[in-house]
Structure formats: structure tokens, C-alpha cells
C-alpha beads as a LAMMPS data file, in Angstrom:
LAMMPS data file: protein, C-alpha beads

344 atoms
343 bonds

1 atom types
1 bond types

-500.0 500.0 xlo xhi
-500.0 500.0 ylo yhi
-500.0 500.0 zlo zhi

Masses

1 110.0

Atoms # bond

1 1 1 210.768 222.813 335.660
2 1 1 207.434 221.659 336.224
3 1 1 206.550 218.582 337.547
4 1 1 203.494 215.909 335.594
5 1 1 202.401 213.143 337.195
6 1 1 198.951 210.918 336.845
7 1 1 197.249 209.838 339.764
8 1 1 196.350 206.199 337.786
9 1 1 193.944 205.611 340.692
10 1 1 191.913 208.230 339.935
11 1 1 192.353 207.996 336.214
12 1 1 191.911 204.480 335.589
13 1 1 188.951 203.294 337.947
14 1 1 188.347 200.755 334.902
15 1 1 189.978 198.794 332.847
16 1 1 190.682 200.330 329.887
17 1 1 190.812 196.610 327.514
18 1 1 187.368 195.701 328.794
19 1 1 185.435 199.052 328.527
20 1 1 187.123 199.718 324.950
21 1 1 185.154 197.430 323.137
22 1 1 181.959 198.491 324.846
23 1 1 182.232 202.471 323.620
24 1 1 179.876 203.637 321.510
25 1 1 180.954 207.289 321.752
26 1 1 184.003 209.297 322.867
27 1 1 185.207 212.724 322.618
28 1 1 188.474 214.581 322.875
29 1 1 188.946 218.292 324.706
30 1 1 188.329 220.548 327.625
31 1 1 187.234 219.923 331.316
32 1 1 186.983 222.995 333.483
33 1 1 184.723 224.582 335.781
34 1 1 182.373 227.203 335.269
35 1 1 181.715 230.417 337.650
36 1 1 179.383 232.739 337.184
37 1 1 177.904 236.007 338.181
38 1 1 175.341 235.708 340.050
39 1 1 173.351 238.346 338.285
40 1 1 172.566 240.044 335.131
41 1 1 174.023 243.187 333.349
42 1 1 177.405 242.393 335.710
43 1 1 180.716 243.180 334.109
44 1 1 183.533 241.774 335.192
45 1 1 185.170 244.972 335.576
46 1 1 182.914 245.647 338.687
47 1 1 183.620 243.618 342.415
48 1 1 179.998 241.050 342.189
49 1 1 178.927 238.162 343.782
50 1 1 179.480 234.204 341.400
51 1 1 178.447 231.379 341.906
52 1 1 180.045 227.924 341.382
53 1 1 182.136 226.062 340.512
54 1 1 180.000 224.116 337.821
55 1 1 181.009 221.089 336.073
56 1 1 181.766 222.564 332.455
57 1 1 183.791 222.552 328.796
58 1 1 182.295 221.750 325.835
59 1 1 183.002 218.130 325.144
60 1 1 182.330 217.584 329.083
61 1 1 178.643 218.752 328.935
62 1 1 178.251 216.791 325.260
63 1 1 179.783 213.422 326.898
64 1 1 177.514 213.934 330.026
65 1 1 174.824 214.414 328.309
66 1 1 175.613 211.373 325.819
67 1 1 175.809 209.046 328.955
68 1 1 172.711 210.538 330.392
69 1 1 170.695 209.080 327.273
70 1 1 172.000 205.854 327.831
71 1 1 174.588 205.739 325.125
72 1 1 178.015 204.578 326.286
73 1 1 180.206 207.312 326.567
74 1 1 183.759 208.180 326.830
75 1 1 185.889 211.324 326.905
76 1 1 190.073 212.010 326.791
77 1 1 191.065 215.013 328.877
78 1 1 192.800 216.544 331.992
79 1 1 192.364 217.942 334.826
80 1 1 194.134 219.189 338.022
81 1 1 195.342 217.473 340.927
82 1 1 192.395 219.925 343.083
83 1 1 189.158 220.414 344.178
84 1 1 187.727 221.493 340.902
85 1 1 189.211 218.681 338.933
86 1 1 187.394 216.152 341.438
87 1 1 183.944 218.369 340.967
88 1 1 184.329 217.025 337.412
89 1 1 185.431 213.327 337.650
90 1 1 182.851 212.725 340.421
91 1 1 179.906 213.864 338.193
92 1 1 181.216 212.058 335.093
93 1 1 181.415 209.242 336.528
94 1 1 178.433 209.665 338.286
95 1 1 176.458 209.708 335.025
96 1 1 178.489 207.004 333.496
97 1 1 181.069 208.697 331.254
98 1 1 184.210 206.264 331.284
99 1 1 187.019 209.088 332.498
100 1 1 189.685 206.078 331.972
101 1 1 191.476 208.704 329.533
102 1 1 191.432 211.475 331.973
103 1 1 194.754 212.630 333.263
104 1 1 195.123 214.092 337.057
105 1 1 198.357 216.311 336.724
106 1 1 200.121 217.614 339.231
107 1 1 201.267 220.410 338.716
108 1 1 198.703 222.375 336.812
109 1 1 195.298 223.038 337.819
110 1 1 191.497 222.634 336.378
111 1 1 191.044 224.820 333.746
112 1 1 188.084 227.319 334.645
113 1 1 185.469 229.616 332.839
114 1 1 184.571 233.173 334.741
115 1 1 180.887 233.901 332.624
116 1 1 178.811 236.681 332.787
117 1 1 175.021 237.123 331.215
118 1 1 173.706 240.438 329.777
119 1 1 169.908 241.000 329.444
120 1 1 169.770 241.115 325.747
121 1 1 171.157 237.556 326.192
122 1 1 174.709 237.901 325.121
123 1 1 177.680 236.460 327.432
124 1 1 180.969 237.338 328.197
125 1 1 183.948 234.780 329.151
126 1 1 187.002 235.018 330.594
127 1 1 188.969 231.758 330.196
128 1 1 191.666 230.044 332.026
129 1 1 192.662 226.748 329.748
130 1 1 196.332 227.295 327.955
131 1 1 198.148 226.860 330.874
132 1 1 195.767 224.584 332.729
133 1 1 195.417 220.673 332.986
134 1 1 192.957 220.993 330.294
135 1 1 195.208 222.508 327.126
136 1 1 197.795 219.264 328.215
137 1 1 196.084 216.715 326.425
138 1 1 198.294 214.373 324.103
139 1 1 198.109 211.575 321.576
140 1 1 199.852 209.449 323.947
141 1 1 196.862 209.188 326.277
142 1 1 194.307 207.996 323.657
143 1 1 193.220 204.431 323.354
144 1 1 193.391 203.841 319.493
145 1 1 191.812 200.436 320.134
146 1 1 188.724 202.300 321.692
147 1 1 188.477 204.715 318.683
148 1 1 188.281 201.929 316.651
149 1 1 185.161 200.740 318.187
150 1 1 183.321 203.746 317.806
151 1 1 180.315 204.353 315.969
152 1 1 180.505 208.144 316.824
153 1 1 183.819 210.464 317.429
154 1 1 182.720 213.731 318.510
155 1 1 185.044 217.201 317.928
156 1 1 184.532 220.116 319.150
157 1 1 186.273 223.430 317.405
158 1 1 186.973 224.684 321.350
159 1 1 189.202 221.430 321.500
160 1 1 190.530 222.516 318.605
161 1 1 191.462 225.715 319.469
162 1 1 193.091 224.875 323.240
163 1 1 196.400 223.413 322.088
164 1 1 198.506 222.012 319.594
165 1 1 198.951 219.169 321.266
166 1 1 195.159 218.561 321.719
167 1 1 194.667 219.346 318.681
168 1 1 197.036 216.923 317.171
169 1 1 194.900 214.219 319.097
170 1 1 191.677 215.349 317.545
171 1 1 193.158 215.141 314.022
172 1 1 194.610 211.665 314.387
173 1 1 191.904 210.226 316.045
174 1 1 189.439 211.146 313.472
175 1 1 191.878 209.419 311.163
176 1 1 191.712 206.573 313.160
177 1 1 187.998 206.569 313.591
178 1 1 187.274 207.263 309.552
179 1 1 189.590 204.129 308.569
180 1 1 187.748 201.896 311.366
181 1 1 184.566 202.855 309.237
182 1 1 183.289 205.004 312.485
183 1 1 181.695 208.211 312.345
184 1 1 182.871 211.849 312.710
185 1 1 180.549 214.662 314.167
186 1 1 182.239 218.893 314.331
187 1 1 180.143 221.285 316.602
188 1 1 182.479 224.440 315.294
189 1 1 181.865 225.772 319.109
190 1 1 183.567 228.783 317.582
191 1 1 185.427 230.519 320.654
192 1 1 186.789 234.105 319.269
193 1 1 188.258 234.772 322.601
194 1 1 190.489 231.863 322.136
195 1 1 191.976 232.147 318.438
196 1 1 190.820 234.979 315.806
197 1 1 188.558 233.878 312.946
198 1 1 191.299 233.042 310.134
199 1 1 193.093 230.586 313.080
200 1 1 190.262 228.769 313.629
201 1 1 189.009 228.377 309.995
202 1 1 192.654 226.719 309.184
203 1 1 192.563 224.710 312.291
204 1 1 188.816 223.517 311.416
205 1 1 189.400 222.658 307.798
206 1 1 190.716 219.270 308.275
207 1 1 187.945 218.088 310.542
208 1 1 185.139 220.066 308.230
209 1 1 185.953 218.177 305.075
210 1 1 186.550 214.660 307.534
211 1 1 182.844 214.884 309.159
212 1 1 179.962 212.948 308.629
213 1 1 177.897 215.728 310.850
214 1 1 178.132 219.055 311.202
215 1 1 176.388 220.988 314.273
216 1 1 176.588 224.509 313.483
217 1 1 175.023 228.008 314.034
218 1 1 174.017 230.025 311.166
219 1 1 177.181 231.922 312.082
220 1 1 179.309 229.461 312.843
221 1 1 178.588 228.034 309.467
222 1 1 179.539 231.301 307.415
223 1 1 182.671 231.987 309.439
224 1 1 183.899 228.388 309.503
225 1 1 182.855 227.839 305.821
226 1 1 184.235 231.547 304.526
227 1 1 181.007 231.362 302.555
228 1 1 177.404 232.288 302.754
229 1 1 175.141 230.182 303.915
230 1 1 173.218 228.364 301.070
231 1 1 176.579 227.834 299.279
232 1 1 178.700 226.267 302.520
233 1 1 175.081 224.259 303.222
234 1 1 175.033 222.888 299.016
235 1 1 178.498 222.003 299.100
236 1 1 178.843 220.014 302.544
237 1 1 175.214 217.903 302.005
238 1 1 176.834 217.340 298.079
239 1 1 180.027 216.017 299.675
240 1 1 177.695 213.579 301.948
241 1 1 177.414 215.283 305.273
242 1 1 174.205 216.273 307.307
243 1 1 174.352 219.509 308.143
244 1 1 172.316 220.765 312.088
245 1 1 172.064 224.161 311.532
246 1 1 171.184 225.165 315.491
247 1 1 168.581 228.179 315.273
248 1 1 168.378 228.806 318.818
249 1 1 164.674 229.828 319.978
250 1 1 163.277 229.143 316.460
251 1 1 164.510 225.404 316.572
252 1 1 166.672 223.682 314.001
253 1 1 167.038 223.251 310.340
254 1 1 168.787 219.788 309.229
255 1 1 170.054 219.218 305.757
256 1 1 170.653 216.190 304.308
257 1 1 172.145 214.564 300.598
258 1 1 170.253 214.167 297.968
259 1 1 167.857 217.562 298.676
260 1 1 166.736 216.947 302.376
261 1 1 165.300 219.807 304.640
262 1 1 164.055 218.722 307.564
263 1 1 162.784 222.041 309.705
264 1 1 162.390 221.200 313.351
265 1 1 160.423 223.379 315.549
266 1 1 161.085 224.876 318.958
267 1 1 160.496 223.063 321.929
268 1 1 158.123 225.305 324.235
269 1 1 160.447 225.105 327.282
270 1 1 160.210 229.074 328.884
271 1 1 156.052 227.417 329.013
272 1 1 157.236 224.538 330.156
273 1 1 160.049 225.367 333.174
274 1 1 161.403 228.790 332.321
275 1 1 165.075 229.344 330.708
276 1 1 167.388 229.605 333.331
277 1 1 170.653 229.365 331.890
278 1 1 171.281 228.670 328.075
279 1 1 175.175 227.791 328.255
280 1 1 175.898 223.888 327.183
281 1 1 172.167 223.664 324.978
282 1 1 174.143 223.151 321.812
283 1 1 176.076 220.713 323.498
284 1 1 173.368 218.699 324.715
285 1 1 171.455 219.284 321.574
286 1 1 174.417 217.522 319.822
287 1 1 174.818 214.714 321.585
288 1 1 170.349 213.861 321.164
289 1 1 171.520 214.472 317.778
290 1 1 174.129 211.842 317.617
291 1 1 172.011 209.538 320.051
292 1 1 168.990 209.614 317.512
293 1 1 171.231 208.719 314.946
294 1 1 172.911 205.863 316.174
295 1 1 169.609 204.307 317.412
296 1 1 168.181 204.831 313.624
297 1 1 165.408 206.893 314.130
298 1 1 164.618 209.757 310.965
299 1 1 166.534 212.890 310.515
300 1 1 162.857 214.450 311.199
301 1 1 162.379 212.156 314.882
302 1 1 166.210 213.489 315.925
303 1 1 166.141 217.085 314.969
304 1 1 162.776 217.317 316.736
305 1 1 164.643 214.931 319.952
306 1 1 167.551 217.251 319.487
307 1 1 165.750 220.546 320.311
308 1 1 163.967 219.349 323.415
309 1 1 167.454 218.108 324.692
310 1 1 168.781 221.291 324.009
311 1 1 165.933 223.308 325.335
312 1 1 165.124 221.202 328.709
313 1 1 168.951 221.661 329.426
314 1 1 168.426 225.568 329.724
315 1 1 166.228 225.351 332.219
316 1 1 168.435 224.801 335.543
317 1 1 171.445 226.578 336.290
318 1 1 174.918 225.539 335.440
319 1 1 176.369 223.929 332.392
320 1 1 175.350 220.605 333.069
321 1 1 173.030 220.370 335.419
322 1 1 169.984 220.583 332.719
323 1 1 171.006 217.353 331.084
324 1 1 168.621 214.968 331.729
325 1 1 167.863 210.791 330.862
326 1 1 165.756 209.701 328.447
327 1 1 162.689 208.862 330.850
328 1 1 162.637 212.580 332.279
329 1 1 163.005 213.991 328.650
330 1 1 159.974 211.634 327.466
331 1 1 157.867 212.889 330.285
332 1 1 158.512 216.587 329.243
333 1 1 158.103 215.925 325.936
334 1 1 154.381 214.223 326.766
335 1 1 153.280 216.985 329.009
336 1 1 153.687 219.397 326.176
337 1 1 151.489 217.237 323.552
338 1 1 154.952 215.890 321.670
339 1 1 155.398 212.285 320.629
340 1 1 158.537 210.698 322.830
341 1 1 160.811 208.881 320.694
342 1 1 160.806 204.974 321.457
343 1 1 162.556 204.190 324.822
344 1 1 163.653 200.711 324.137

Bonds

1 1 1 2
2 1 2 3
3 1 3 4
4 1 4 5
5 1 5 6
6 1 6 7
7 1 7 8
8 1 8 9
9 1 9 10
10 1 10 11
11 1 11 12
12 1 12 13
13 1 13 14
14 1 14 15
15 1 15 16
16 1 16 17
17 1 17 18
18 1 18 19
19 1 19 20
20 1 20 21
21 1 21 22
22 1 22 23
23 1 23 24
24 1 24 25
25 1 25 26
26 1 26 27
27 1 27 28
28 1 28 29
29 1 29 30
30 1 30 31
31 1 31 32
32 1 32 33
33 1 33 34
34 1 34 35
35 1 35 36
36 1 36 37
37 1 37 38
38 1 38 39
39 1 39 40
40 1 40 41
41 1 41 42
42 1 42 43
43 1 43 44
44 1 44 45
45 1 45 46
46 1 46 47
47 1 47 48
48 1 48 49
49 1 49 50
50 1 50 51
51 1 51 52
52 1 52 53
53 1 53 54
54 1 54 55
55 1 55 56
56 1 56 57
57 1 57 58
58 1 58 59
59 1 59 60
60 1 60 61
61 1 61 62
62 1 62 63
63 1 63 64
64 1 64 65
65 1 65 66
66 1 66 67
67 1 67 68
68 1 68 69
69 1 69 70
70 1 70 71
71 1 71 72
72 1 72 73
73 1 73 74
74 1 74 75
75 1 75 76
76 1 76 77
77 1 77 78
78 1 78 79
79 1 79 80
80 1 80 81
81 1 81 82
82 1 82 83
83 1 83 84
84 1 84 85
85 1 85 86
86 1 86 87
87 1 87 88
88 1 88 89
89 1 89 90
90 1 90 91
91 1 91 92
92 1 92 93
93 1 93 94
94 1 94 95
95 1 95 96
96 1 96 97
97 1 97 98
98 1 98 99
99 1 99 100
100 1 100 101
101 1 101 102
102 1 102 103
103 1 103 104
104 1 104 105
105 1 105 106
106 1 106 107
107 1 107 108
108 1 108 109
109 1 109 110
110 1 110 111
111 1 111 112
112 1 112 113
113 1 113 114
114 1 114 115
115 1 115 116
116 1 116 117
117 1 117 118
118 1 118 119
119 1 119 120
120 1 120 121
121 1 121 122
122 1 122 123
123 1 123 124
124 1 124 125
125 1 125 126
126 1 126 127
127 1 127 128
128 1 128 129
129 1 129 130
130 1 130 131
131 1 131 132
132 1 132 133
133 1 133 134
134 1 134 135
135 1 135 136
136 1 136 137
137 1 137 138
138 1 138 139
139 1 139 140
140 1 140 141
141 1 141 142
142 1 142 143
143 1 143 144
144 1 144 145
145 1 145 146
146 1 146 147
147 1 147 148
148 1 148 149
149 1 149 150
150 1 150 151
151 1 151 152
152 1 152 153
153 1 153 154
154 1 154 155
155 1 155 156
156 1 156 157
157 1 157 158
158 1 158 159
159 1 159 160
160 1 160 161
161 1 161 162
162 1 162 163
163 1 163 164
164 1 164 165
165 1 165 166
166 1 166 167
167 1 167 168
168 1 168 169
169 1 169 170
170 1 170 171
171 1 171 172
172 1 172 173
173 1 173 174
174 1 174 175
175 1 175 176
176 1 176 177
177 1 177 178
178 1 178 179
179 1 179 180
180 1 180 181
181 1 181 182
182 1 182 183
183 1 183 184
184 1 184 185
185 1 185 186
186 1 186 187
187 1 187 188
188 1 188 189
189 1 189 190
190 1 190 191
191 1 191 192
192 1 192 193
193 1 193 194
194 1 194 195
195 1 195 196
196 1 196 197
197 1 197 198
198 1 198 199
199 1 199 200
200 1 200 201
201 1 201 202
202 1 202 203
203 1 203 204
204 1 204 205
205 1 205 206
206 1 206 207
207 1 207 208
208 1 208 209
209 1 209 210
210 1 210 211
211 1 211 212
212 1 212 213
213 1 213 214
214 1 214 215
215 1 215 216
216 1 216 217
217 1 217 218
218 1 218 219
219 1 219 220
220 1 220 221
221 1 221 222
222 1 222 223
223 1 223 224
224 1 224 225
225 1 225 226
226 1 226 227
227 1 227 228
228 1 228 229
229 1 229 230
230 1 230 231
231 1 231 232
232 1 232 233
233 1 233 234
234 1 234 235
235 1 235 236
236 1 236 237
237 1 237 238
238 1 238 239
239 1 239 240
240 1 240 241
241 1 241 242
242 1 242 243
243 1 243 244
244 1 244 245
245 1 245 246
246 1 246 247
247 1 247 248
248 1 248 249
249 1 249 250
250 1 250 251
251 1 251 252
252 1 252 253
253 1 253 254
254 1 254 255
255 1 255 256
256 1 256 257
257 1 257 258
258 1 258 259
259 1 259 260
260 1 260 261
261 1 261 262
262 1 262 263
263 1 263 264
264 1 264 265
265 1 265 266
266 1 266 267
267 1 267 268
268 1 268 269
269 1 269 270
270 1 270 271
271 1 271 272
272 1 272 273
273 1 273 274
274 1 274 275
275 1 275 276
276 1 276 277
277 1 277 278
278 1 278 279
279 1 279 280
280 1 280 281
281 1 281 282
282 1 282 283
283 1 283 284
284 1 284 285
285 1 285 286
286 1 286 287
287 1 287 288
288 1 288 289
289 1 289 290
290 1 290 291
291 1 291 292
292 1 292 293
293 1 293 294
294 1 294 295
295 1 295 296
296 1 296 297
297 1 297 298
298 1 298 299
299 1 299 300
300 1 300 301
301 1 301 302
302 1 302 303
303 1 303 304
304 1 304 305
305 1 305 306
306 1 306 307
307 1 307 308
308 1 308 309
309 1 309 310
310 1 310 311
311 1 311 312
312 1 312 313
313 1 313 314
314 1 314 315
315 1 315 316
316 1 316 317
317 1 317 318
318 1 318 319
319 1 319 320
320 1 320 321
321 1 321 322
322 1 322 323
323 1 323 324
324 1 324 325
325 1 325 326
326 1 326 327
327 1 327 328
328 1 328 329
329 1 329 330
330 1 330 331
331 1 331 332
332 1 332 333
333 1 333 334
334 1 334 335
335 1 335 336
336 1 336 337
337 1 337 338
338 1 338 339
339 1 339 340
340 1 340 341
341 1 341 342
342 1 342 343
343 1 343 344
């Protein structure tokens, strides 16, 4: 039988009553580590240099990110008793992110992403999470108090799709956060390699209808929804959500109740620094999204916010390593002729 234990040391470097209160976001889902080829047009069926490991997984980047901004940020997850588990806690932390309700396991190891790039800009992965740390996530470690706190719960659809047991957390903690009068946000982060399209629509559903803001692709919208685009975008803003439709290099398009269209344009970041490496910009252009929102700035000011996040974090290599603070994404956005939003 396998053997879990938490190393509480590393797990708990604060305490958990006193940082609770102070939360204004948190998230639930996958840490792992990201290694990549090295070069383009590189199957994994051929022997190729990678590079890594990265600090990666979707809620991990959004979180980081989140922190980065100067929001303060939580996340529940697990990791390994190894290397690449401590790759991830030490940047966390490093950025701020309260890892209080990360498990170290024994036992299992740090769930990892092998990625490869192709020069018409698709990617391949290759994922080790069901039978890592990362998929062991339970109810049992969430801090309901915390949730309750929150004015933002974040979800993302590859959390969703890891385990049932993570899973389970997601659900009830959106309950939790709903009847505390908190809000919900779903980045679909459809992941076909993980559960086939009917799964993840059934395992979505109860978050969809629960959300306050949805952060989808076009795509992810229409597979999520089962419906085309105008109709899944009519009856979400009629049911009062915002819906982020993410448009990649042509920006974003935001709509709101009561008629709202807010289109955003592109931030000019290949002018700017180059695009180096696009995984994680929907992440980060999430959590600007929920940032701008929970200082009170316009849909128009965070949309616009959102996309530079998103497009300044594709410009270094690795998951993570693009997301920047506040300061550094007002400067960019100045040297390029755009209006920062206001620091204070």
C-alpha cells in the first residue's frame, strides 16, 4: 500500500487562522512542472533536447500571476516530496502566493507536463497528473473559513478534469464561496487529452451555471456550451455572467448583462519584446481580469489590462516566468502609447 504523509513544515510556513481572513483570492487544482523541447517542429516520437523543469499547471500560473499584481493570493494543491515539487513552492512563495493548503506527499511525485511547439503554433502535451501528487487533492485540505473570505474563487476546467476527488473540492467550495456572497470565475482550460468532450461538458456544467465570470476561447465556449456561439454568449450574459471571450492575437471580446460589448484590442507585444512562448497567457490574462475587477475599474479598463497581462507573459520562456507586477506592466504599457491603469 502506499504510504501519504505531509511534511506540515513545508506546507504550513503560515498560519493558516491569520492569513484566512486576509485572502482576497484562492484557487483549487494542479501544480506540476513543465519540460519542453527545446526546439520547434520536434515530435516526441524523435530522441531531442528539453529544457526545464518550469514552474507550471493552470491554476499555478493564474495564482502567481494574481500575487504578482498585488492581490492576495492563495491556492489548494499537491505536490511531491522531490525536487520538482520544491521548484514550485519556492517560486510561489517567492511571489507571495500563501501555499498553506499545499500538501507535500510522500509517496507520489510532482505531476509534470512534456510540451512540444509546432511552427504553425499548435502544441502537443504529454501529461503526467492522475497518479501524481497533483490529482490527490481533497476536501479535507481546504480552509472553508478562507473561502468564505473571498471576493474571488477561481476554477479551472483542467482542475476539473484531474480527479474526482479534486473535483469534488472545486464543486463544494464554489458552494461555499456563492453562499458567503463571494465570487466565482471558470477558465474552461479545456484539456482533450485529459477527458473527451462529452466528460468535460458534464463535469463543467455545475460550475458554468455557478459563475459570475467566464474566461473562454471561442472554442472553448461552443464545446463547453454544446451551442454556437451567439446563443451560449445571450444566454450566460441573460443569466448575469460576464462573459471574456479570449481571441488570442486579435485581443478580447467581453460581454456583459444588459447588452454590453466591450471589444478590447491586441496588445502590440511581438513590437514590443517578441513572443517567446505563449503557454500560461490565458492564465495570466485571467487573473488581470479578476484583478481589474476587484479593484473596480470598467469592463473596458480590464479587458484592455487583461490583454497586456496576457500578451507581456508570452514573451519569456516558461509558463510563468512572463508574469510580471503591476509597475513593470505599467511601464510596458507606457512605452507603447497605452494608458496604465491607476497603481494605487
Amino acid at each position: 500500500m502506499r504510504r501519504v504523509d505531509c511534511d506540515c513544515h513545508l506546507a504550513h510556513h503560515w498560519a493558516l487562522g491569520e492569513w484566512a481572513a486576509m485572502v482576497e483570492v484562492a484557487t483549487i487544482g494542479e501544480l506540476l512542472v513543465e519540460v519542453m523541447r527545446k526546439g520547434v517542429d520536434v515530435p516526441f516520437t524523435e530522441p531531442a533536447d528539453f529544457v526545464g523543469p518550469f514552474p507550471s499547471g493552470a491554476p499555478a500560473i493564474f495564482i502567481d500571476q494574481v500575487a504578482r499584481l498585488g492581490a492576495r493570493a492563495a491556492i489548494v494543491g499537491a505536490v511531491g516530496e522531490d525536487d520538482f515539487g520544491r521548484v514550485l513552492l519556492d517560486r510561489l512563495r517567492a511571489d507571495g502566493v500563501d501555499t498553506s493548503g499545499v500538501r507535500v506527499l510522500r509517496g507520489y511525485t510532482t505531476g509534470v507536463a512534456f510540451v512540444t511547439y509546432f511552427s504553425d503554433g499548435s502544441r502537443k502535451f504529454i501529461f503526467h497528473l492522475s497518479h501524481s501528487a497533483a490529482a490527490q487533492i481533497s476536501w479535507e485540505q481546504v480552509d472553508e473559513e478562507m473561502l468564505r473570505g473571498l471576493k474571488f474563487f477561481h476554477v479551472m476546467g483542467s482542475a476539473l478534469s484531474m480527479s474526482e476527488s479534486c473535483r469534488e473540492a472545486c464543486y463544494k467550495a464554489v458552494e461555499v464561496v456563492k453562499s458567503a456572497g463571494g465570487k466565482v470565475s471558470l477558465d474552461p482550460n479545456l484539456r482533450p487529452e485529459l477527458l473527451g468532450v462529452e466528460e468535460i461538458r458534464r463535469i463543467l456544467k455545475p460550475v458554468l451555471y455557478a459563475c459570475d465570470l467566464l474566461l473562454p476561447s471561442s472554442e472553448e465556449l461552443e464545446l463547453a456550451t454544446g451551442k454556437p456561439l451567439g446563443e451560449a454568449v445571450e444566454e450566460l450574459t441573460s443569466a448575469g455572467k460576464i462573459v471574456a471571450l479570449k481571441l488570442g492575437r486579435e485581443g478580447s471580446k467581453v460581454f456583459a448583462p444588459g447588452g454590453v460589448v466591450v471589444d478590447a484590442p491586441p496588445f502590440p507585444v511581438e513590437e514590443l519584446l517578441g513572443v517567446v512562448d505563449p503557454t500560461g497567457a490565458g492564465d495570466c490574462y485571467d487573473a488581470a481580469f479578476v484583478f481589474g475587477l476587484m479593484r473596480g475599474w470598467d469592463l473596458e479598463k480590464v479587458a484592455r489590462f487583461a490583454n497586456v497581462v496576457g500578451a507581456l507573459s508570452t514573451s519569456r520562456r516558461g509558463p510563468m516566468e512572463g508574469a510580471m507586477r503591476l509597475e513593470e506592466i505599467c511601464e510596458f504599457m507606457r512605452r507603447a502609447g497605452w494608458e496604465p491603469p491607476p497603481l494605487a
